[in-house]
OpenMM code with the backbone's topology and positions (N, CA, C; nanometers):
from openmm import Vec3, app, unit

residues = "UNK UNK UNK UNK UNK UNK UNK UNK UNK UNK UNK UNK UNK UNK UNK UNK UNK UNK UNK UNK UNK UNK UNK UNK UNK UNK UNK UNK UNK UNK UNK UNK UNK UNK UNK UNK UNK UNK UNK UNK UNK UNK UNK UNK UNK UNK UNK UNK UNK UNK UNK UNK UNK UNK UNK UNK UNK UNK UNK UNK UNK UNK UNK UNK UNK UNK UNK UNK UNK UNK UNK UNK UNK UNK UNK UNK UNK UNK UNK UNK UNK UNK UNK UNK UNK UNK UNK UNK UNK UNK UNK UNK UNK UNK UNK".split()
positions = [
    Vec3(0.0806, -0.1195, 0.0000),
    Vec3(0.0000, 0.0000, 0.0000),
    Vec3(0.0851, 0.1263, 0.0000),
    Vec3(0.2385, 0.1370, 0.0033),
    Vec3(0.3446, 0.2224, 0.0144),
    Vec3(0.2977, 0.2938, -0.1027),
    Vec3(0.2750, 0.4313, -0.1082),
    Vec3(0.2606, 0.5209, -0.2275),
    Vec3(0.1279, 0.5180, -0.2899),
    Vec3(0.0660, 0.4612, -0.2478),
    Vec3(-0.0854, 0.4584, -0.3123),
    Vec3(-0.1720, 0.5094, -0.2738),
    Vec3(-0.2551, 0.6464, -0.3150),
    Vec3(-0.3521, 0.7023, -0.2359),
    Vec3(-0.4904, 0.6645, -0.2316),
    Vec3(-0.5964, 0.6782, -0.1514),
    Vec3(-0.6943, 0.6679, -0.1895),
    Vec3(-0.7515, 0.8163, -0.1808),
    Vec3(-0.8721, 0.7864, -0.2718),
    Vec3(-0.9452, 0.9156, -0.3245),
    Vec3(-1.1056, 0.8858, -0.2536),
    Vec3(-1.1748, 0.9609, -0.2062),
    Vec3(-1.3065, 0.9746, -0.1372),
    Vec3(-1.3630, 1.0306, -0.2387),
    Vec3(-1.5093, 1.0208, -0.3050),
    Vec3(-1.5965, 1.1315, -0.3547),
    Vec3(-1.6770, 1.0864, -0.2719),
    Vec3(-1.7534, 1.2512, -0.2005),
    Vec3(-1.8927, 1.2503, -0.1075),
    Vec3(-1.9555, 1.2572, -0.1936),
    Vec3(-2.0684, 1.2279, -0.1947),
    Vec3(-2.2123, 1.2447, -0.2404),
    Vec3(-2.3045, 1.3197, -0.1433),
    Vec3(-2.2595, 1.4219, -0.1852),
    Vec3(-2.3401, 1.5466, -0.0878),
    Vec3(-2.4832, 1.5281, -0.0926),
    Vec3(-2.5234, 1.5296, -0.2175),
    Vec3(-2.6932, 1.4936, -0.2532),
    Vec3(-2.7418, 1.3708, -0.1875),
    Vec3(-2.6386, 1.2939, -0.1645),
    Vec3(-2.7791, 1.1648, -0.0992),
    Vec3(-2.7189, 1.1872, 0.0764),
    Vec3(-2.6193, 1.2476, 0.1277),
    Vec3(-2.6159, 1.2666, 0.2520),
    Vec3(-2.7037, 1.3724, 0.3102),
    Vec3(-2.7370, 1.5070, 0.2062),
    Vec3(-2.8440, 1.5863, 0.2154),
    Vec3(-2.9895, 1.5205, 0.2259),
    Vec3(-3.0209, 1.4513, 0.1801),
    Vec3(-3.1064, 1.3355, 0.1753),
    Vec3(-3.1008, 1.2202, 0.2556),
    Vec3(-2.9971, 1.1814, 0.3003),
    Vec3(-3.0052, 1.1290, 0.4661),
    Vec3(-3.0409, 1.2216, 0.5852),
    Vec3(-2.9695, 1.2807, 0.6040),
    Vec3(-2.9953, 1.4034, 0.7072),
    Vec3(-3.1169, 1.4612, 0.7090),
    Vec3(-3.1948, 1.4650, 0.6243),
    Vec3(-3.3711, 1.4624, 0.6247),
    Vec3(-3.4496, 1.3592, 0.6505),
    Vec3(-3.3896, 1.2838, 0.6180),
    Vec3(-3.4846, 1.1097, 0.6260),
    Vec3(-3.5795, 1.1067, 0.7596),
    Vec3(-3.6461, 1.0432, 0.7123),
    Vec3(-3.7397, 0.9626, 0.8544),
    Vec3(-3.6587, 0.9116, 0.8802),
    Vec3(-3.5715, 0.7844, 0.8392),
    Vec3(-3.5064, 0.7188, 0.8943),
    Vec3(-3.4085, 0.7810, 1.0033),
    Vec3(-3.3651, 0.8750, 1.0188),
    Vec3(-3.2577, 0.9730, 1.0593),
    Vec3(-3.3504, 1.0117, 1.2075),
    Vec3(-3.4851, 1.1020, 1.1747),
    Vec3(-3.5798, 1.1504, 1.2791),
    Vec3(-3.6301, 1.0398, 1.3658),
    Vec3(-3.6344, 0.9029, 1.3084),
    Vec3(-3.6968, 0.7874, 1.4109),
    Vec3(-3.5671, 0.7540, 1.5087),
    Vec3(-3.4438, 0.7622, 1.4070),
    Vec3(-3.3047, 0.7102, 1.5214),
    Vec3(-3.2812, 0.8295, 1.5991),
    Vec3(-3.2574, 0.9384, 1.6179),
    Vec3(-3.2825, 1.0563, 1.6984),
    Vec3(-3.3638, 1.0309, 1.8094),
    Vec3(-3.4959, 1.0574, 1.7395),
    Vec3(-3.6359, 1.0508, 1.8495),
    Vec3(-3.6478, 0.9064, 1.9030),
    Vec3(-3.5724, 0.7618, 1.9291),
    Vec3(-3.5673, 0.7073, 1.9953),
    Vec3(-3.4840, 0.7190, 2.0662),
    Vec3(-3.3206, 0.7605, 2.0958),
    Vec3(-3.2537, 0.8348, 2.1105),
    Vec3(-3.2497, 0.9052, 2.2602),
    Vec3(-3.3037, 1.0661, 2.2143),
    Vec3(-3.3589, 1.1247, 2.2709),
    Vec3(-3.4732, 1.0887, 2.3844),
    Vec3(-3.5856, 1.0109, 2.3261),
    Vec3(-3.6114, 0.9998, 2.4658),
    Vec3(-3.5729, 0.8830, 2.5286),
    Vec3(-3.4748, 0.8243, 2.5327),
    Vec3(-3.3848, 0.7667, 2.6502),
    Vec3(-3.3620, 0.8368, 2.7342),
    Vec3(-3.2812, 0.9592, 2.6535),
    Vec3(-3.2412, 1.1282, 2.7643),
    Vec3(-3.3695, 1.1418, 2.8150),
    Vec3(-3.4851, 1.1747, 2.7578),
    Vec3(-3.5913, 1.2310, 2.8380),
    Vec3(-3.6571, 1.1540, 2.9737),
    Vec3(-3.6438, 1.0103, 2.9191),
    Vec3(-3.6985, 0.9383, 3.0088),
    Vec3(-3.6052, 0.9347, 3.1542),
    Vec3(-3.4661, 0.9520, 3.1276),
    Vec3(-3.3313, 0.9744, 3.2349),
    Vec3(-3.3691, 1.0947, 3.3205),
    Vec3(-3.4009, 1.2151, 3.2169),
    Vec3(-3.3876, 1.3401, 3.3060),
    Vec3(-3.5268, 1.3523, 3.3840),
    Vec3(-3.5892, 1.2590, 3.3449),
    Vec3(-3.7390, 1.2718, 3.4360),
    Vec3(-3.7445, 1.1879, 3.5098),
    Vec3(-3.6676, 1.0401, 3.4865),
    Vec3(-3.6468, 1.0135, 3.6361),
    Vec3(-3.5560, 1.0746, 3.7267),
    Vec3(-3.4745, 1.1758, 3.7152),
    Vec3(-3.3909, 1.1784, 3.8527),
    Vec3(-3.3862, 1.3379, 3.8268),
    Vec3(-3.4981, 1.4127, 3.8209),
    Vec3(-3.4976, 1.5714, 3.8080),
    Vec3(-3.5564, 1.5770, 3.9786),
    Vec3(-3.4841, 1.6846, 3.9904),
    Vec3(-3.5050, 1.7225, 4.1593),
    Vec3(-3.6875, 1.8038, 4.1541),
    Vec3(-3.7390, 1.7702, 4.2672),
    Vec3(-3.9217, 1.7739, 4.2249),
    Vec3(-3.9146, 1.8864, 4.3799),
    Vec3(-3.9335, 2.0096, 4.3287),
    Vec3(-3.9915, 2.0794, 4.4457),
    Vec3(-4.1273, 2.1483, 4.4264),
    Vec3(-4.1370, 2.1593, 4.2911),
    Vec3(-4.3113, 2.1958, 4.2513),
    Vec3(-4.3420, 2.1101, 4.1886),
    Vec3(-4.2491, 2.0368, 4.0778),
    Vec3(-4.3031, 1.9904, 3.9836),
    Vec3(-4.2437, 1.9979, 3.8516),
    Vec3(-4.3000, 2.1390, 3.9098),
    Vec3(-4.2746, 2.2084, 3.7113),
    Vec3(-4.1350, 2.1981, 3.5976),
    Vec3(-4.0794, 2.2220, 3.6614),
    Vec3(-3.9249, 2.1706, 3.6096),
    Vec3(-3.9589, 2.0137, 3.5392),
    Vec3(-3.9850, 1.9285, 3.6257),
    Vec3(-4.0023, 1.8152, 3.5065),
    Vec3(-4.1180, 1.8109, 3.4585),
    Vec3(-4.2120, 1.8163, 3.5106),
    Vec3(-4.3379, 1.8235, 3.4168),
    Vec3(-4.3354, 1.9125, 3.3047),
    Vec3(-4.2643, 1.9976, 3.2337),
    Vec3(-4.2259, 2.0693, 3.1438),
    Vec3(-4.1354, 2.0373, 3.0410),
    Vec3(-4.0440, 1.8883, 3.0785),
    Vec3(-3.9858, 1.8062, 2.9929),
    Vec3(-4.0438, 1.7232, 2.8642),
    Vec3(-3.9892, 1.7645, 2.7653),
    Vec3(-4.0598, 1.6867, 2.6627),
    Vec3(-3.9751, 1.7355, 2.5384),
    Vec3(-3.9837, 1.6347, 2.4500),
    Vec3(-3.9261, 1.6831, 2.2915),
    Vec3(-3.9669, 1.7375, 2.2135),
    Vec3(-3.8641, 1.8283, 2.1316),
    Vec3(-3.9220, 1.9083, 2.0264),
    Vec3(-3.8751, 1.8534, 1.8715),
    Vec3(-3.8981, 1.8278, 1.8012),
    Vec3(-3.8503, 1.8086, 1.6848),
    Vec3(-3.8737, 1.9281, 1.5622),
    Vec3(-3.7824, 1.9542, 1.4825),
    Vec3(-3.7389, 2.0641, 1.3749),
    Vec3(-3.6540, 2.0018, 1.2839),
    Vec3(-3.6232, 2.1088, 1.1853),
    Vec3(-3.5968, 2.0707, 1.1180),
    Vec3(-3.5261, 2.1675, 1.0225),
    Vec3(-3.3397, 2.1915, 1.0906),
    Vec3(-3.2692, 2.3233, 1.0031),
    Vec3(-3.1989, 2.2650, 0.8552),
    Vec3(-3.1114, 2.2644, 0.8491),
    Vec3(-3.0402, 2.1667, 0.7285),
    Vec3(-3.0107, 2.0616, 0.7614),
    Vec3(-3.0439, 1.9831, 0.8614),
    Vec3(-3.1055, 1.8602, 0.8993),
    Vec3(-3.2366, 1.7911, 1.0313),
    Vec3(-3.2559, 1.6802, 1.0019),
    Vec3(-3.3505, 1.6815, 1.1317),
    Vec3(-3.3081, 1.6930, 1.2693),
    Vec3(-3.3695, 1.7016, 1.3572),
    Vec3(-3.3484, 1.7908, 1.4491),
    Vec3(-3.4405, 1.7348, 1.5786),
    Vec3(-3.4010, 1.7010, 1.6938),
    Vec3(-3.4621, 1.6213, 1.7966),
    Vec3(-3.4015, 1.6970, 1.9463),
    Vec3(-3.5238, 1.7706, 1.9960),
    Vec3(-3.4395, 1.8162, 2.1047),
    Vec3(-3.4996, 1.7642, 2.2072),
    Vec3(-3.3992, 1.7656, 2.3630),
    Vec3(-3.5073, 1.7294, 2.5010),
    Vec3(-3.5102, 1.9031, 2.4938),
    Vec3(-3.6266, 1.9113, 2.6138),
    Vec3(-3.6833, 2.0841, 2.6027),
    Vec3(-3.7202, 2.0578, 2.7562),
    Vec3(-3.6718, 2.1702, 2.8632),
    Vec3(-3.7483, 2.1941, 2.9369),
    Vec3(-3.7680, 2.3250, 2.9528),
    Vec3(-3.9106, 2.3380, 2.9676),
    Vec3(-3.9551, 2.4988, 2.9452),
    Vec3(-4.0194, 2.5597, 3.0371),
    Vec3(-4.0445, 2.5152, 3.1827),
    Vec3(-4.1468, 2.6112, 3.2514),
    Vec3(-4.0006, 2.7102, 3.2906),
    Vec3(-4.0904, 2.7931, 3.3467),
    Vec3(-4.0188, 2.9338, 3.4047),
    Vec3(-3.9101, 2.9061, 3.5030),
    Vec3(-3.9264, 2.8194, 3.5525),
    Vec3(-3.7701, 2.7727, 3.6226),
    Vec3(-3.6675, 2.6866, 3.5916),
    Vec3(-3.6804, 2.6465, 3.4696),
    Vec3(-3.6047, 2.5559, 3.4268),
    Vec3(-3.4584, 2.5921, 3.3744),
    Vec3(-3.4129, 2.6900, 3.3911),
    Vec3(-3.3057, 2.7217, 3.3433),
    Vec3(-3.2073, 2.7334, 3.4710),
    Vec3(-3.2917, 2.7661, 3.5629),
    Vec3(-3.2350, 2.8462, 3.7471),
    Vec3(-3.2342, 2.6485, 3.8110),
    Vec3(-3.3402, 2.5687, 3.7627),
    Vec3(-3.3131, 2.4208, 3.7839),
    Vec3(-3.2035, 2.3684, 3.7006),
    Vec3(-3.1810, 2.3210, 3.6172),
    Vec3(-3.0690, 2.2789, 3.4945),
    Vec3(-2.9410, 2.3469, 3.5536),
    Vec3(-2.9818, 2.4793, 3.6209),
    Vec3(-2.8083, 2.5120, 3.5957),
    Vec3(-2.7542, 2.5044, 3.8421),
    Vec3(-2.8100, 2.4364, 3.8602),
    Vec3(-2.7813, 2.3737, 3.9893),
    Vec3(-2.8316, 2.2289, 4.0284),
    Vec3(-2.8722, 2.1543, 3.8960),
    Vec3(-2.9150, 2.0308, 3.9197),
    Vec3(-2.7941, 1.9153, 3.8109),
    Vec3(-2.8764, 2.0020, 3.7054),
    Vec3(-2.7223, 1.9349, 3.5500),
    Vec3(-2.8153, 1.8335, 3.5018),
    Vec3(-2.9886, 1.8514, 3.5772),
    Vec3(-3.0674, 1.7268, 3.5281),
    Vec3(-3.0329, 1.6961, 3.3879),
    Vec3(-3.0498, 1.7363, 3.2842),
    Vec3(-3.0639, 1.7310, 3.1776),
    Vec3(-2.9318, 1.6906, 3.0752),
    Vec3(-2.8166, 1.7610, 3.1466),
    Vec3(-2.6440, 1.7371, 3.0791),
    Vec3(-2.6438, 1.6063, 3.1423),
    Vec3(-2.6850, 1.5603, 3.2388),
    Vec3(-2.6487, 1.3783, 3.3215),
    Vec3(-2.7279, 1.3130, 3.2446),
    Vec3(-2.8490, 1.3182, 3.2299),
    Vec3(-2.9404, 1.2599, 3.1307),
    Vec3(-2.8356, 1.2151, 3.0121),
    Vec3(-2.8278, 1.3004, 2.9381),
    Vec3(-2.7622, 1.2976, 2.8024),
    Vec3(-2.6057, 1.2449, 2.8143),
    Vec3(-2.5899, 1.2299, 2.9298),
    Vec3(-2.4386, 1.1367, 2.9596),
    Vec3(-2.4957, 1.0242, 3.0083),
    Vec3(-2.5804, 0.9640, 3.0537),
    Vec3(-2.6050, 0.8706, 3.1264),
    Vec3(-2.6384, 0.7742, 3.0102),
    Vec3(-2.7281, 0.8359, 2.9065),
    Vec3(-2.7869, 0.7742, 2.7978),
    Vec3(-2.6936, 0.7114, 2.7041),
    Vec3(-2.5780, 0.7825, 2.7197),
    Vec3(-2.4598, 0.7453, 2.6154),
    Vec3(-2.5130, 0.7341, 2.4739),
    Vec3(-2.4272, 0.6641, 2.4132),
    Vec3(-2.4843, 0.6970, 2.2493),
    Vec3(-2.5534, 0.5562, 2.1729),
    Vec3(-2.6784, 0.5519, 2.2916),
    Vec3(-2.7206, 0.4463, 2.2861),
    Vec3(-2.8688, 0.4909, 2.2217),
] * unit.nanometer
topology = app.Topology()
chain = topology.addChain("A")
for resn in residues:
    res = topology.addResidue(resn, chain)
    for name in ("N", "CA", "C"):
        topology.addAtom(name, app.Element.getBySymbol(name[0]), res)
């Protein structure tokens, strides 16, 4: 193999076309809620709301797009003295 290169051509068009797929949004969104199901079991519960406000969003920029979301009004002042959500998404690994 001394001196011999190899050459790659991407095929941008059918990876553009992966990256949209259902197929792509179903492996994500199973994915994902592994994380979701993680960060809602072990989210610290003093009203509630913090996890009851957990749930996924799916979009869709120049590819598909699967997020965990937590959105009530304290969830940012929770997340950033709990880490519910960053442990989730480590715990889940890239499973």
């Amino acid at each position: 193999m001394a001196g011999r290169s190899v050459r790659v051509k991407v095929d941008t068009a059918g990876i553009g076309k992966l990256l949209h797929s259902n197929e792509l949004r179903g492996e994500l969104t199973r994915r994902m809620s592994r994380v979701l199901d993680q960060a809602k079991a072990t989210a610290p519960v003093v009203s509630g709301a913090f996890k009851d406000s957990m749930h996924l969003e799916q979009a869709t920029t120049d590819r598909a797009v699967v997020r965990v979301v937590a959105d009530s009004p304290d969830a940012q002042w929770a997340e950033a003295h709990s880490g519910t959500l960053a442990r989730a998404l480590d715990a889940a690994g890239g499973s």
